[in-house]
N, C-alpha and C positions, 0 to 999 in steps of 0.2 A: 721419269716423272716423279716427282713429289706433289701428294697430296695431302692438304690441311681439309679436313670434312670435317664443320662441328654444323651447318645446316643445308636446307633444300636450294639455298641460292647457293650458286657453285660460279666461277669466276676462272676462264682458262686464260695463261697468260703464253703468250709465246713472242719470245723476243727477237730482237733483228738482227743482223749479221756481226755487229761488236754485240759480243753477250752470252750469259751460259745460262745454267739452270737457277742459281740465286740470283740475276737480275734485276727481277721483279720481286722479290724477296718484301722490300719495303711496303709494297704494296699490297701484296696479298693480308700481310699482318696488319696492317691499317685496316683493311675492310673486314677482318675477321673482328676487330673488337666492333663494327656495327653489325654484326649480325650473317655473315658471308663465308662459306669454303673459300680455296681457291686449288688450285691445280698449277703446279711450274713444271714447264717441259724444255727440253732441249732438243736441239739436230742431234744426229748419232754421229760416229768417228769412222761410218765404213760407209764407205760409197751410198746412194740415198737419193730418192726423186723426192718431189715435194709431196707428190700424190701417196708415196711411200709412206712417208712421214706422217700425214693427214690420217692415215686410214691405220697405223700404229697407235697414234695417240686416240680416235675414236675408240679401237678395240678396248685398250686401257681404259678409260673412261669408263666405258659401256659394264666391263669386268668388275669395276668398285661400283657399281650402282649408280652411277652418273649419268643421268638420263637427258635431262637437258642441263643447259648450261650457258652462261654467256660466254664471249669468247675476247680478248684484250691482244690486241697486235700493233706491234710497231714496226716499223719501216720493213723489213723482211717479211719479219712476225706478220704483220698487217694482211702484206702478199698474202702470205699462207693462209692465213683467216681466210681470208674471200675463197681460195680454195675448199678450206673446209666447208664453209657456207655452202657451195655448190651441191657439195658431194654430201655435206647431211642436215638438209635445210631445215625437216621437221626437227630438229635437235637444238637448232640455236632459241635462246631467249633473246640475246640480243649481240651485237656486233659493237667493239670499238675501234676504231682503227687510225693509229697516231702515225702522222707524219712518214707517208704510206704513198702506194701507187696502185695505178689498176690496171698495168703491162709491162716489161723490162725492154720493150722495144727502147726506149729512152737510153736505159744505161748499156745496152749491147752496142749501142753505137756510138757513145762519146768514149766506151773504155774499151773499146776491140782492142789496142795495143798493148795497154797492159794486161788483159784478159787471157793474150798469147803468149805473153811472157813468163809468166807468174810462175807457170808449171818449173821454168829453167833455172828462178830466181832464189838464190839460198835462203833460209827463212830468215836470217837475220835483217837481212837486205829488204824482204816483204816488212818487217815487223818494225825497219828503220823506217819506211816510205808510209805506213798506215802510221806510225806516230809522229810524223811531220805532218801527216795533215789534220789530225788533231791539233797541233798544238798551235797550227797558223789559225785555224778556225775556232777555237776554243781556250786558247791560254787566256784569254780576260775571266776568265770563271773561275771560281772561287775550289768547285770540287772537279776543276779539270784531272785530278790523280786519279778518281773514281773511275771515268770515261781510260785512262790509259793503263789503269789495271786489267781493266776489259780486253784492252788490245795485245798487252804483256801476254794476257792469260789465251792467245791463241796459237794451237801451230800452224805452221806451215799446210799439213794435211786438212787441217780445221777448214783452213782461209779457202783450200783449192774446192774440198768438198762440197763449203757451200757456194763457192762460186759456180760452178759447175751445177748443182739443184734447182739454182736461182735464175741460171742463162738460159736455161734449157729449157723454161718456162715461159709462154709468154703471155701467158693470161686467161681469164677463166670469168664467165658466166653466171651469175646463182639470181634467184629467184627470193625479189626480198618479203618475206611475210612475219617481218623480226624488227623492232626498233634498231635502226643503225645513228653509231656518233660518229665525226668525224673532228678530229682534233688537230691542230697542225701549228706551227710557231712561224709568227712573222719574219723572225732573222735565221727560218734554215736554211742552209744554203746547199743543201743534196737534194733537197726535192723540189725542182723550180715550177714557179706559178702556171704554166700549162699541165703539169701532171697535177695539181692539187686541184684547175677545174677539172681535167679527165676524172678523176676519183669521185668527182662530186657527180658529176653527169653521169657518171655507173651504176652509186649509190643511192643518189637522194637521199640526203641522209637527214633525220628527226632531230637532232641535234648538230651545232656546230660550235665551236670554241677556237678561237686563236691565241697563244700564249705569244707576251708582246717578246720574250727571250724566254731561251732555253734551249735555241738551236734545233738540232735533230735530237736531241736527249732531254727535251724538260722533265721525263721523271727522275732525270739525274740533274737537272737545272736548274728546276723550277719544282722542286718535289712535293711541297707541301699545298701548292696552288694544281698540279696535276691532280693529287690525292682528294682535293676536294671534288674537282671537275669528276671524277670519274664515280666519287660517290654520289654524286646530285644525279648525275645520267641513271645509276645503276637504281637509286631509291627511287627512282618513277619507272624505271622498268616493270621491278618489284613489289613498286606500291598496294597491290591488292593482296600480296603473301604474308 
């Protein structure tokens, strides 16, 4: 975990399966010059439930004085959020949750074959096949290098780990007493239009935004247009602080 604490609004980010701990880097600095902590965490490198992971980053939290907090999840990230929700509901100020799901039922079963393979697959051979599909889906973008540093910077162990955390999972329950956003891009094409009403039908969410591009990555897409979206949710969470 890296945390930036200069006040009582605190901002946790957790990123999604392409992604480490500066991710969300850009982000958090943007919101620190209005007024805002933030917290960046990462999965760990040794075997790891989500529920693991969740109740790790609460302890930390909880350890620096981080009492409440909003929480910022994307596609994996997102997953886990709703986990955390569950598990420490009095804790959230509020929820954002980009281009996201609310069960893995969906992807267990378009990717069972690769899912069985993976484990046998040398990493180069994993890390040639995740940057083809990068770059069929995203080479019109201007900072598609950003998006395949992301995937350069994974190993093999990385990719099985959280695949493995994320399959194993299939969904979770929380009780909303938190402003929830829901954010999501018109041209992604991993998270198709029946899982973004499922998400919507879980959350009821207080906010919604759709970015017309940016794929599944508009804080890498679309970053200065994400950066606004998530400062206007966060100043009316906060607006009485």
């Amino acid at each position: 975990m890296i945390l930036e604490k200069r006040s009582e609004k605190t901002v946790v980010f957790i990123h999604g399966f392409f992604g480490n701990i500066e991710t969300f880097r850009p982000q958090g600095e943007f919101l620190k010059d209005y007024g805002f902590s933030y917290a960046l965490v990462t999965y760990p490198k040794t075997d790891f439930t989500l529920v693991d992971f969740v109740d790790c980053v609460a302890e930390k939290l909880f350890d620096r004085g981080i009492d409440k907090f909003s929480i910022l999840g994307t596609s994996m990230g997102g997953f886990t959020a709703q986990i955390y929700a569950a598990r420490y509901n009095s804790k959230i100020d509020s929820l954002i949750l980009t281009n996201t799901f609310a069960s893995t039922t969906y992807f267990r079963s378009r990717n069972r074959f690769i899912i069985s393979i993976a484990p046998i697959l040398p990493e180069g051979m994993i890390k040639f096949y995740l940057k083809s599909v990068v770059k069929k889906e995203y080479g019109r973008y201007n900072r598609i290098n950003k998006l395949l540093e992301l995937v350069d910077a994974l190993s093999k162990k990385d990719v099985l780990l959280r695949l493995k955390a994320l399959m194993e999972f299939e969904g979770i329950e929380f009780n909303k007493n938190f402003p929830v956003a829901v954010l999501e891009s018109a041209d992604d094409v991993t998270i198709p239009d029946e899982l973004k009403e499922e998400l919507k039908l879980k959350t009821s969410p207080d906010f919604e935004y759709t970015f017309e591009r940016g794929g599944h990555f508009p804080y890498i897409f679309a970053r200065q247009e994400f950066n606004n979206i998530i400062l206007r949710f966060l100043n009316e969470v906060y607006k009485s602080r």
